[in-house]
C-alpha positions as a Python dict, from the first residue, in 0.01 Angstrom:
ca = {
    (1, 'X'): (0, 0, 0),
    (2, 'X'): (-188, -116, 328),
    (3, 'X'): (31, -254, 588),
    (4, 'X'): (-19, -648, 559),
    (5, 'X'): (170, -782, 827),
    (6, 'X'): (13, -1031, 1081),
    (7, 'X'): (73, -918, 1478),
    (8, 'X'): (380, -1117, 1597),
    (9, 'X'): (158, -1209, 1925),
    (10, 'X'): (-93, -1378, 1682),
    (11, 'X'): (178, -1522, 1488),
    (12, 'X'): (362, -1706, 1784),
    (13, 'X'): (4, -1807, 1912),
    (14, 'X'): (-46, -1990, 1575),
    (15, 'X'): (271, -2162, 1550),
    (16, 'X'): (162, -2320, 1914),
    (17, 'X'): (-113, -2440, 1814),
    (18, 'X'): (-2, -2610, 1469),
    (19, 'X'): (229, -2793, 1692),
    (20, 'X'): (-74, -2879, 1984),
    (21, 'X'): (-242, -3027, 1670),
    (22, 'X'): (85, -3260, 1582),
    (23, 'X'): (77, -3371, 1927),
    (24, 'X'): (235, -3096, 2153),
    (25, 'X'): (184, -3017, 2456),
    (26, 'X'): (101, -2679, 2467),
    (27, 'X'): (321, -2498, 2757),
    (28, 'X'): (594, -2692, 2624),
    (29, 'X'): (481, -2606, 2268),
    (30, 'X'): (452, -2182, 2413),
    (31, 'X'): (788, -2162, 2632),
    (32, 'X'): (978, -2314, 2300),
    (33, 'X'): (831, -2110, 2083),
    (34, 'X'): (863, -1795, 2237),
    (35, 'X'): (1199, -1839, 2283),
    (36, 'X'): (1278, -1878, 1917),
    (37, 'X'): (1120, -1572, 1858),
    (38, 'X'): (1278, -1394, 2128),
    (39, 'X'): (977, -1245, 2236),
    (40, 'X'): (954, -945, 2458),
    (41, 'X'): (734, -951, 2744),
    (42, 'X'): (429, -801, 2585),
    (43, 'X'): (410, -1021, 2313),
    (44, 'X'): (492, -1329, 2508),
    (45, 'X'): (182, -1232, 2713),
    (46, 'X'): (-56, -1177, 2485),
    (47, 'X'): (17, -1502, 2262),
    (48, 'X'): (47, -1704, 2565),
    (49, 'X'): (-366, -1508, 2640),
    (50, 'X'): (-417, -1614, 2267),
    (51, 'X'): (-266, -1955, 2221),
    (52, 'X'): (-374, -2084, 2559),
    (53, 'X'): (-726, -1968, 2555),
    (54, 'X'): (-773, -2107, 2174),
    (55, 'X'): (-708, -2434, 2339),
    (56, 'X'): (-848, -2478, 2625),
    (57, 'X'): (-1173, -2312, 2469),
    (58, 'X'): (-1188, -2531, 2182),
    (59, 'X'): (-1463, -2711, 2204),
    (60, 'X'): (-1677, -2378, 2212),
    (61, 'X'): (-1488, -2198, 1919),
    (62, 'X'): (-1528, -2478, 1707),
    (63, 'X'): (-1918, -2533, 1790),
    (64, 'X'): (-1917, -2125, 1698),
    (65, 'X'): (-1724, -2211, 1366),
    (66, 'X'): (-1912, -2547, 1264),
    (67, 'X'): (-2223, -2350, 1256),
    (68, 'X'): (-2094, -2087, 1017),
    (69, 'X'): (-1912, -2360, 769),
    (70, 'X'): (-2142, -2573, 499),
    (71, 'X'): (-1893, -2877, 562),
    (72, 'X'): (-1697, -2825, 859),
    (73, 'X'): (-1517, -3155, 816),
    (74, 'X'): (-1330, -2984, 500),
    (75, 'X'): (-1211, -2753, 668),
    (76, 'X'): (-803, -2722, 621),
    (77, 'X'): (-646, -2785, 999),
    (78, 'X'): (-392, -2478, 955),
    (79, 'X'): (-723, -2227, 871),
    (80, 'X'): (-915, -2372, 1180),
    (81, 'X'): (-669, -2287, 1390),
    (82, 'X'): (-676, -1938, 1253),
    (83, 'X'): (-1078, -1913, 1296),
    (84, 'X'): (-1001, -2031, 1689),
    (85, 'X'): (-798, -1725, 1755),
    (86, 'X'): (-1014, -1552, 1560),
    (87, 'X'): (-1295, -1676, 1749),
    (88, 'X'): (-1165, -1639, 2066),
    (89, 'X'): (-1100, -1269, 2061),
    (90, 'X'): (-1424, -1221, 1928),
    (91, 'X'): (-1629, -1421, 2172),
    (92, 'X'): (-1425, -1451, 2505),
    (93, 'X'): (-1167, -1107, 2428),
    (94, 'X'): (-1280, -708, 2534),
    (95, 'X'): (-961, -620, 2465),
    (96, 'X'): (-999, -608, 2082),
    (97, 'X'): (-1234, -489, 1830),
    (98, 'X'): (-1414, -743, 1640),
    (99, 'X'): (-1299, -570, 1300),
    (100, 'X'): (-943, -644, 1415),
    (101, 'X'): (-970, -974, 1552),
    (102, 'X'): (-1092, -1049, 1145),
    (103, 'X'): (-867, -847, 988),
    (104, 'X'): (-579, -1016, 1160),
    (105, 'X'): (-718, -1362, 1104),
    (106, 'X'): (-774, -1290, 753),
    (107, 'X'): (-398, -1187, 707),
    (108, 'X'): (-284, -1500, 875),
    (109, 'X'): (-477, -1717, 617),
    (110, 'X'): (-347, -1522, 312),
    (111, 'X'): (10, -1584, 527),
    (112, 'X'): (-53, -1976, 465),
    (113, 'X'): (160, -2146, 186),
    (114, 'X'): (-63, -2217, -124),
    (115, 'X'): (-132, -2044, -476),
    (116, 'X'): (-294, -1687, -522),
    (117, 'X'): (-583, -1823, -575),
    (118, 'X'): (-632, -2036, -272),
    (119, 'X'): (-477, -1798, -20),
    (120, 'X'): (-760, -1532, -178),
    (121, 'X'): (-1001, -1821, -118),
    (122, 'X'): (-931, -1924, 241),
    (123, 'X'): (-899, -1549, 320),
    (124, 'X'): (-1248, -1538, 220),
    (125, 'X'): (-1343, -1790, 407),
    (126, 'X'): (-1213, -1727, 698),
    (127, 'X'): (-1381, -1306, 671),
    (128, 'X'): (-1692, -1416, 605),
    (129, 'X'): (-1692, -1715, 904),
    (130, 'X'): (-1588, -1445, 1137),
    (131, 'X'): (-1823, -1217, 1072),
    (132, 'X'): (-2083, -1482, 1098),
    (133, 'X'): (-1912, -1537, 1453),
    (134, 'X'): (-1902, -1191, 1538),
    (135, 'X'): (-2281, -1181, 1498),
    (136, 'X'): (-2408, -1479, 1609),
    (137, 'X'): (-2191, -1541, 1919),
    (138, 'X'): (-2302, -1339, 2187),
    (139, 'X'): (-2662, -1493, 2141),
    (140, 'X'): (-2537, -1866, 2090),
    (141, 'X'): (-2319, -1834, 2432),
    (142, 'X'): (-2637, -1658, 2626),
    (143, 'X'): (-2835, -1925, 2516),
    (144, 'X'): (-2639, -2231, 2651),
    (145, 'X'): (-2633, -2026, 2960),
    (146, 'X'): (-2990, -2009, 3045),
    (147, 'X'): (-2981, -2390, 3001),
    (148, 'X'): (-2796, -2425, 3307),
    (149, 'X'): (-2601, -2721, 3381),
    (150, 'X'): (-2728, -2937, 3131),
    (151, 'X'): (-2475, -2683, 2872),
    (152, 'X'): (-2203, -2648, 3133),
    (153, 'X'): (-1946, -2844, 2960),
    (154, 'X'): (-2055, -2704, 2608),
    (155, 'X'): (-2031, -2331, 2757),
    (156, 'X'): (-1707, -2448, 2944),
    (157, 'X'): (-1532, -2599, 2691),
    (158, 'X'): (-1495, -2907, 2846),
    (159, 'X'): (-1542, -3326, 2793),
    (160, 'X'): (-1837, -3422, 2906),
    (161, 'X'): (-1713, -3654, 3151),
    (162, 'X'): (-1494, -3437, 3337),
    (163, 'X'): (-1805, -3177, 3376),
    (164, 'X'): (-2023, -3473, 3509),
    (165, 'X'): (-1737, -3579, 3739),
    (166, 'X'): (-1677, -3229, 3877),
    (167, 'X'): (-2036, -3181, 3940),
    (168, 'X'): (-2135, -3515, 4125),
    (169, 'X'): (-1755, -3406, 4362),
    (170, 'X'): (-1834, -3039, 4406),
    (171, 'X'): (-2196, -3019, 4379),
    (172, 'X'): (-2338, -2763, 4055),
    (173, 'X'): (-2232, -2454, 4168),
    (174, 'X'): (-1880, -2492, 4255),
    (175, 'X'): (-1792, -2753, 3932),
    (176, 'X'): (-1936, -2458, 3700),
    (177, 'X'): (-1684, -2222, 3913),
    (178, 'X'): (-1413, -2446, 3870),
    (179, 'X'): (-1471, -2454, 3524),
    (180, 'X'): (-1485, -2105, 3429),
    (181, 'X'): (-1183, -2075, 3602),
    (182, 'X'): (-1047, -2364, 3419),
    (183, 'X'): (-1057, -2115, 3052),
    (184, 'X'): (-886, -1809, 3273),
    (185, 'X'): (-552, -1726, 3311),
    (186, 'X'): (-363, -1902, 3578),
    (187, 'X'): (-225, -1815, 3881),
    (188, 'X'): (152, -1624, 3819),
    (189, 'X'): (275, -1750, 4192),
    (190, 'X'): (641, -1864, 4295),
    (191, 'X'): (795, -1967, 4581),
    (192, 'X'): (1067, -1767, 4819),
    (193, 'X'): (1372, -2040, 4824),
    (194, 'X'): (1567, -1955, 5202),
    (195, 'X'): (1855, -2211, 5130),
    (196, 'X'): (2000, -1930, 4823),
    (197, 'X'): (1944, -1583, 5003),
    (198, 'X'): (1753, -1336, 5181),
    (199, 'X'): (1349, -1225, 5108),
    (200, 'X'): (1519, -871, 5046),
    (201, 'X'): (1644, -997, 4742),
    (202, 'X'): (1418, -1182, 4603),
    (203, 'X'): (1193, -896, 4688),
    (204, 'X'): (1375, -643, 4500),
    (205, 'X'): (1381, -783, 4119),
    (206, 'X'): (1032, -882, 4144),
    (207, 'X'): (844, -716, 3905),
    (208, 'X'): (577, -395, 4067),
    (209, 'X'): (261, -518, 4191),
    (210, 'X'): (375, -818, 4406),
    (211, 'X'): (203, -957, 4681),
    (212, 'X'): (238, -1224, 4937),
    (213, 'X'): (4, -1488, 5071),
    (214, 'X'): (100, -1563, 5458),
    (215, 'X'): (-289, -1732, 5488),
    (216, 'X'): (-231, -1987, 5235),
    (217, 'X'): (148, -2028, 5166),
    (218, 'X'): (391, -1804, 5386),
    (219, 'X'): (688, -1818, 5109),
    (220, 'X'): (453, -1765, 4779),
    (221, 'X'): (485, -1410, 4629),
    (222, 'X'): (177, -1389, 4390),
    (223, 'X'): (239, -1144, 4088),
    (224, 'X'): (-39, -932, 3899),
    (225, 'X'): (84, -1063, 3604),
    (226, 'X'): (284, -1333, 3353),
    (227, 'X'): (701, -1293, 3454),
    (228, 'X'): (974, -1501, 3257),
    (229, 'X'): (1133, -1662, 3586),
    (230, 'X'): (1330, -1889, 3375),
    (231, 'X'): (1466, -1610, 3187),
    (232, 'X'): (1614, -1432, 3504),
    (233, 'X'): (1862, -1405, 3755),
    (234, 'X'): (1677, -1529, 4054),
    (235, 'X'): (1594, -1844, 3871),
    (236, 'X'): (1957, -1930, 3738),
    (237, 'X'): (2094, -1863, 4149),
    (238, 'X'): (1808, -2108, 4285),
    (239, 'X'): (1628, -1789, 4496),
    (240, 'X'): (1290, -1872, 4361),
    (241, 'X'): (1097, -2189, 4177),
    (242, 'X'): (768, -2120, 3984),
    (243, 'X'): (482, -2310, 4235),
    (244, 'X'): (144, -2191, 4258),
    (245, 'X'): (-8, -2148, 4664),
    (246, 'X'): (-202, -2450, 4644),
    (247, 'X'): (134, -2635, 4547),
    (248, 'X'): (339, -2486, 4844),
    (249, 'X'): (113, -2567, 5057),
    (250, 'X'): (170, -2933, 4996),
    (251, 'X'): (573, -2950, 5209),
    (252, 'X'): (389, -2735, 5454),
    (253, 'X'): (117, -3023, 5481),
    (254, 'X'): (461, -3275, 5589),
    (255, 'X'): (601, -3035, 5814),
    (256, 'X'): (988, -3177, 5772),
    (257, 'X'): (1187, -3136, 6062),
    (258, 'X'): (1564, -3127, 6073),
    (259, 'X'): (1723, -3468, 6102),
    (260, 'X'): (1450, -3665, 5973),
    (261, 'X'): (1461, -3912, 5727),
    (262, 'X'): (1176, -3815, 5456),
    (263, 'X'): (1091, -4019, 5122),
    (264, 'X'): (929, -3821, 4827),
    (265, 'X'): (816, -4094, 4639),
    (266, 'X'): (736, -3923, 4286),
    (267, 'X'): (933, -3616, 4313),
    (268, 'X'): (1006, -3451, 3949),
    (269, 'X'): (1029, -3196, 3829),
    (270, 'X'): (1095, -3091, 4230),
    (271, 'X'): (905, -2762, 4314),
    (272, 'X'): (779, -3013, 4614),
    (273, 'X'): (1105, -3198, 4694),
    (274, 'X'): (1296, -2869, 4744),
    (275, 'X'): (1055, -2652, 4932),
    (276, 'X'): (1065, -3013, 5159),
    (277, 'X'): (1434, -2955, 5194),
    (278, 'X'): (1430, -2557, 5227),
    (279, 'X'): (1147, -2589, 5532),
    (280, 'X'): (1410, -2819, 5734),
    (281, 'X'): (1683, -2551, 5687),
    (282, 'X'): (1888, -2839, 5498),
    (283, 'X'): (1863, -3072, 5772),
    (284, 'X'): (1636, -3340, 5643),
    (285, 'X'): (1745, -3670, 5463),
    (286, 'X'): (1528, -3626, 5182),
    (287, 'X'): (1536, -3956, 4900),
    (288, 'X'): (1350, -3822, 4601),
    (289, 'X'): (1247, -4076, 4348),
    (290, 'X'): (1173, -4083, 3995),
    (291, 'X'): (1098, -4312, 3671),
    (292, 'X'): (1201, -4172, 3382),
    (293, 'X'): (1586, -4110, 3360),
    (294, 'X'): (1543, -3782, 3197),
    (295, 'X'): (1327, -3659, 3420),
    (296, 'X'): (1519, -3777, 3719),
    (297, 'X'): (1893, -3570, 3571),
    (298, 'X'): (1637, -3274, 3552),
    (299, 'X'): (1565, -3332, 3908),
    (300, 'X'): (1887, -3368, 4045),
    (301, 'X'): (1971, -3023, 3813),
    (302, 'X'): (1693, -2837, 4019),
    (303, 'X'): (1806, -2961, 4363),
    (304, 'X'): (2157, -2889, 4260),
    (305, 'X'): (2020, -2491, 4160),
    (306, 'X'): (1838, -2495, 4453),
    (307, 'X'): (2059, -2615, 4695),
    (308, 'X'): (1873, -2861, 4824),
    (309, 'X'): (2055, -3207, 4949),
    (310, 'X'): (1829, -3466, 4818),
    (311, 'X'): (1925, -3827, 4682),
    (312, 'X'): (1772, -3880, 4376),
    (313, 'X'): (1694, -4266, 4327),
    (314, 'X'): (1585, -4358, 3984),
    (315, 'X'): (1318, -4627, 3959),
    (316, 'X'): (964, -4724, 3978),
    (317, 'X'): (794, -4562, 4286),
    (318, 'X'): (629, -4910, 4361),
    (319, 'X'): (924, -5111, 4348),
    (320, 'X'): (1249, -4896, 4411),
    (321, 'X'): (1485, -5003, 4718),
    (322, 'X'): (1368, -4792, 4942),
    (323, 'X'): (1519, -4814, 5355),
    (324, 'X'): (1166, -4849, 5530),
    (325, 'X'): (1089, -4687, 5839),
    (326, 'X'): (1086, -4308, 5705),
    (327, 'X'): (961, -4005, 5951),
    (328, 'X'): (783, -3906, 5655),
    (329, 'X'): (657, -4008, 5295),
    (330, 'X'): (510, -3741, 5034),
    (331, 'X'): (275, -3961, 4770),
    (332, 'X'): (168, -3705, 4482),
    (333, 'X'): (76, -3954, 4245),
    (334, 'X'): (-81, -3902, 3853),
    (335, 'X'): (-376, -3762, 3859),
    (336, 'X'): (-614, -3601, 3627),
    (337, 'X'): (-531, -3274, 3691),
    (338, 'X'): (-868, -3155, 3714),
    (339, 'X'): (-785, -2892, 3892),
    (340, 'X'): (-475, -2789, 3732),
    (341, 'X'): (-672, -2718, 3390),
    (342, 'X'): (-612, -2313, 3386),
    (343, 'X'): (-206, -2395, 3378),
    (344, 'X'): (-220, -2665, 3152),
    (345, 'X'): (-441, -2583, 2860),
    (346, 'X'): (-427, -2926, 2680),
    (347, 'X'): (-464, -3118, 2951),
    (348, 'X'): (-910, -3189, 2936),
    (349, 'X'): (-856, -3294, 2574),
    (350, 'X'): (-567, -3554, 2656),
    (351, 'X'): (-743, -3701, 2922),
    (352, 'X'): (-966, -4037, 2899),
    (353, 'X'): (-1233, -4146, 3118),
    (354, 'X'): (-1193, -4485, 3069),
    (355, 'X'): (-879, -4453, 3199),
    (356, 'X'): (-962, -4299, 3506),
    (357, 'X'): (-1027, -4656, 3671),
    (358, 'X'): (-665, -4793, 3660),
    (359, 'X'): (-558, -4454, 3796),
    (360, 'X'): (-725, -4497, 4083),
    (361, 'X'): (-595, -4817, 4193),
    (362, 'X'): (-232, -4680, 4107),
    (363, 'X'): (-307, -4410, 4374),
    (364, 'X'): (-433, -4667, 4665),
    (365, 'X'): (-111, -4870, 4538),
    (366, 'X'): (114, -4596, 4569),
    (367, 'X'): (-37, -4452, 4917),
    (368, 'X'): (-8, -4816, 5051),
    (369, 'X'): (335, -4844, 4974),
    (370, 'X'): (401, -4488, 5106),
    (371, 'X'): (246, -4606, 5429),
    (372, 'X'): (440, -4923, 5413),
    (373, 'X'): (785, -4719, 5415),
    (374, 'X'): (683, -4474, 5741),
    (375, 'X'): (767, -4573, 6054),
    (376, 'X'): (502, -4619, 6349),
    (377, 'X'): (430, -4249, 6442),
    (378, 'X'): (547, -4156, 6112),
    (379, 'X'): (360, -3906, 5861),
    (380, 'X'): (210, -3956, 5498),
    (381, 'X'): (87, -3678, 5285),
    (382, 'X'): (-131, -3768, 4993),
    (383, 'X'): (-178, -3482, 4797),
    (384, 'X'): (-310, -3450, 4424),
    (385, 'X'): (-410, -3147, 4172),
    (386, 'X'): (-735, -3333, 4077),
    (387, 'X'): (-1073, -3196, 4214),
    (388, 'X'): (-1212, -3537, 4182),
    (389, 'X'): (-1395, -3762, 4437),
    (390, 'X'): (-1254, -4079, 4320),
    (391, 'X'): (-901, -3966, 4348),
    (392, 'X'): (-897, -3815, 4650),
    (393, 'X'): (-1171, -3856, 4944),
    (394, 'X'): (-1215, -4197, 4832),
    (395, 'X'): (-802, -4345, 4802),
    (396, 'X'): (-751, -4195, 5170),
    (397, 'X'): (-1090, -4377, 5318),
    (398, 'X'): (-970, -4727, 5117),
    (399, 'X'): (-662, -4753, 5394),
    (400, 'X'): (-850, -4706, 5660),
    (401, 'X'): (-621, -4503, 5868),
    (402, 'X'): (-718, -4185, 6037),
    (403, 'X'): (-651, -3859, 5892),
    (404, 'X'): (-468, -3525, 6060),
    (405, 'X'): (-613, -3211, 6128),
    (406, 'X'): (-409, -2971, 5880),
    (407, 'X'): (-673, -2772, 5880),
    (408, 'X'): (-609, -2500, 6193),
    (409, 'X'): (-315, -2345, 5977),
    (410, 'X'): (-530, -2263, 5664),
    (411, 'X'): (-851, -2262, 5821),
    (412, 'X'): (-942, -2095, 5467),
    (413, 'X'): (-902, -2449, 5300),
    (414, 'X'): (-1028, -2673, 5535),
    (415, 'X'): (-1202, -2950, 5298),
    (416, 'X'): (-1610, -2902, 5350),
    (417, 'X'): (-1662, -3285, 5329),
    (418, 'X'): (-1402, -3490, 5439),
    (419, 'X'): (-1289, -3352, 5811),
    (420, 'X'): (-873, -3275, 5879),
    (421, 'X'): (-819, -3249, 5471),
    (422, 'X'): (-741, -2945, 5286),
    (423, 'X'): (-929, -2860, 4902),
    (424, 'X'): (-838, -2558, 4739),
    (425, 'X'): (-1085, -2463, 4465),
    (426, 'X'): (-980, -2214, 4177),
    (427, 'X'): (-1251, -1983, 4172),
    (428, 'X'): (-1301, -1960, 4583),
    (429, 'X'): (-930, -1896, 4667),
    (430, 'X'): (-762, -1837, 4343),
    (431, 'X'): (-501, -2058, 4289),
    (432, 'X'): (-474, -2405, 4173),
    (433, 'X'): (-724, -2688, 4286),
    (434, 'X'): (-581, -2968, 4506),
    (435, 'X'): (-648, -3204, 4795),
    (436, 'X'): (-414, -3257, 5088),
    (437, 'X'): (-450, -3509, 5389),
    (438, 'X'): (-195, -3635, 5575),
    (439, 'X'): (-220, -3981, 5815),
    (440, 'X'): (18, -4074, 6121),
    (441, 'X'): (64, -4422, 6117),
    (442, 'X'): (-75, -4617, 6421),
    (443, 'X'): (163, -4891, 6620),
    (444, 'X'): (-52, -5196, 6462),
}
């Protein structure tokens, strides 16, 4: 009798995204997952290749699958998430023959609860829709790229808005490279933590194929590929914190000196606060704060693993009691994450345009009140993960307060529009996309 059993990789990337559909979110949805199936490192890879690029891709695989189905809105929500893998590894995967990506798909389907004779009917659905794919894709996707950027977010799997937005920031060529690199894997980066131990060791339970990054970040160690830091020793003694380059280079951007008093003003889940209070050698003051009580014990759990002295003040960033006069604020307020998209792959389909105004003004609010707590002299870094004009550029001009030059460290990030700022863009430097300019408050 053939061997019937569905891939476990496939199976954990399913089970991801039936939970995405109920609401998930989808790293969240992966890490838990995997970890009730125990998976080994292989499989955990390749689902996490599966399940992430099935979402973020989904407006493409279903405009693939529509136009093989006679009523697409029938379609059962458990066997479109099987065509989407399906789809995926037939039109975005080398590493697998088409025949298997089917095969596989067509197990999963007859896997699905039901009677014989609707498993043997949604097994035939799902062959002959994948075929169809198989056939027609590389055409379909050819042809929305010779239409240029008027396809872009249809080829990109992305909302229309965001691709409009991206393009009138970045200009065609670079929005279009920021969203390819949106659908790719993201960066596997984390961050040397001084205040637990040595480089050496660190150094010597990374997996092979390291490599460091003194240009961008001088603690990152960048990895060739995905590593379970949560499930490992350096994690549990504090010696390293997941924290892509573009991240890291964010404390870097404050510069915190010993014996200052420094204010990170919406701190969880801490990758930021902590590198603050491992680049002063322990010496800073550092008041972290954060809204949501949950998220603030998590906080005080990192600094705690990390060894990082920080007060953790729970409370609205706006209104906490907060001592004024800082020698530094960080603001890293909500933001669309537009350049984040790679890492989170849910995060263009949760996202609303028309709620993009209201952002914005909670950005000015929060960099006012940052500059409101900073002494005379004092610094403010305003740093986000979006790539978008709005957010960024235009927030810093609205206070009308000069910006630094942080650009003569990372010369290689130096902002091409707005001088003294720092942009990193996925596709140019390879790690995450985010904007960094820092302001010294004047004496008036």
């Amino acid at each position: 009798m053939p061997d019937q059993r569905v891939a476990p990789e496939r199976a954990l990337a399913l089970r991801v995204l039936r939970r995405v559909d109920s609401g998930a979110y989808a790293d969240r949805a992966f890490a838990s997952e995997a970890r009730k199936a125990d998976a080994d490192p292989r499989t955990r890879a390749q689902a996490m290749r599966l399940a992430y690029g099935a979402v973020q891709r989904r407006r493409t695989l279903d405009w693939l699958i529509d136009a093989a189905l006679d009523r697409p809105a029938a379609l059962e929500p458990a066997v479109r998430d099987i065509l989407r893998i399906g789809a995926f590894e037939i039109a975005f995967s080398d590493g697998v023959p088409d025949r298997a990506a089917v095969d596989q798909a067509v197990r999963q389907a007859r896997a699905l609860r039901g009677s014989s004779a609707r498993t043997s009917a949604r097994a035939g659905l799902v062959n002959a829709v994948l075929r169809r794919v198989a056939g027609e894709a590389p055409g379909r996707l050819a042809e929305l790229e010779r239409q240029g950027p008027a396809a872009a977010a249809l080829r990109h799997s992305m909302p229309d808005w965001i691709a409009a937005r991206l393009i009138a920031s970045l200009g065609e060529a670079d929005a279009i490279g920021v969203m390819e690199a949106a659908s790719l894997p993201a960066e596997s980066a984390l961050r040397w933590n001084p205040l637990r131990g040595p480089r050496a060791t660190l150094e010597a339970s990374l997996p092979p194929g390291w490599r460091r990054d003194e240009a961008l970040a001088p603690e990152a160690y960048v990895l060739t590929g995905a590593f379970a830091l949560e499930d490992s020793a350096l994690w549990r003694r504090g010696l390293a914190m997941a924290q892509s380059r573009a991240s890291q280079m964010v404390a870097h951007a404050l510069d915190p000196q010993p014996g200052e008093r420094i204010i990170d003003l919406t701190a969880a889940p801490g990758a930021k606060t902590t590198h603050l209070a491992a680049l002063s050698r322990g010496g800073a003051r550092i008041t972290a704060v954060e809204l949501h009580p949950s998220r603030a014990r998590a906080l005080s759990a990192t600094c705690a693993r990390m060894g990082a002295r920080v007060d953790v003040v729970e409370g609205d960033a706006l209104g906490a009691p907060l001592e004024g006069g800082a020698d530094a604020v960080l603001i890293d307020p909500p933001c669309t994450g537009t350049g984040v998209l790679s890492s989170r792959p849910d995060a263009r389909w949760r996202r609303r345009e028309e709620a993009l105004p209201a952002l914005v003004e909670l950005q000015e609010t929060l960099l006012r009140r940052a500059l409101d707590l900073v002494r005379p002299g004092g610094r403010v870094v305003y740093s986000t993960c979006s790539l978008l004009t709005e957010e960024n550029e235009d927030v810093v001009r609205a206070q009308g307060v000069g910006l630094d030059d942080l650009t003569g460290r990372v010369p290689p990030a130096a902002h091409p529009r707005l001088p003294g700022a720092l942009l990193t863009l996925p596709h140019v430097h390879g790690t995450d996309g985010f904007f960094i300019a820092r302001m010294t408050k004047g004496d008036g």
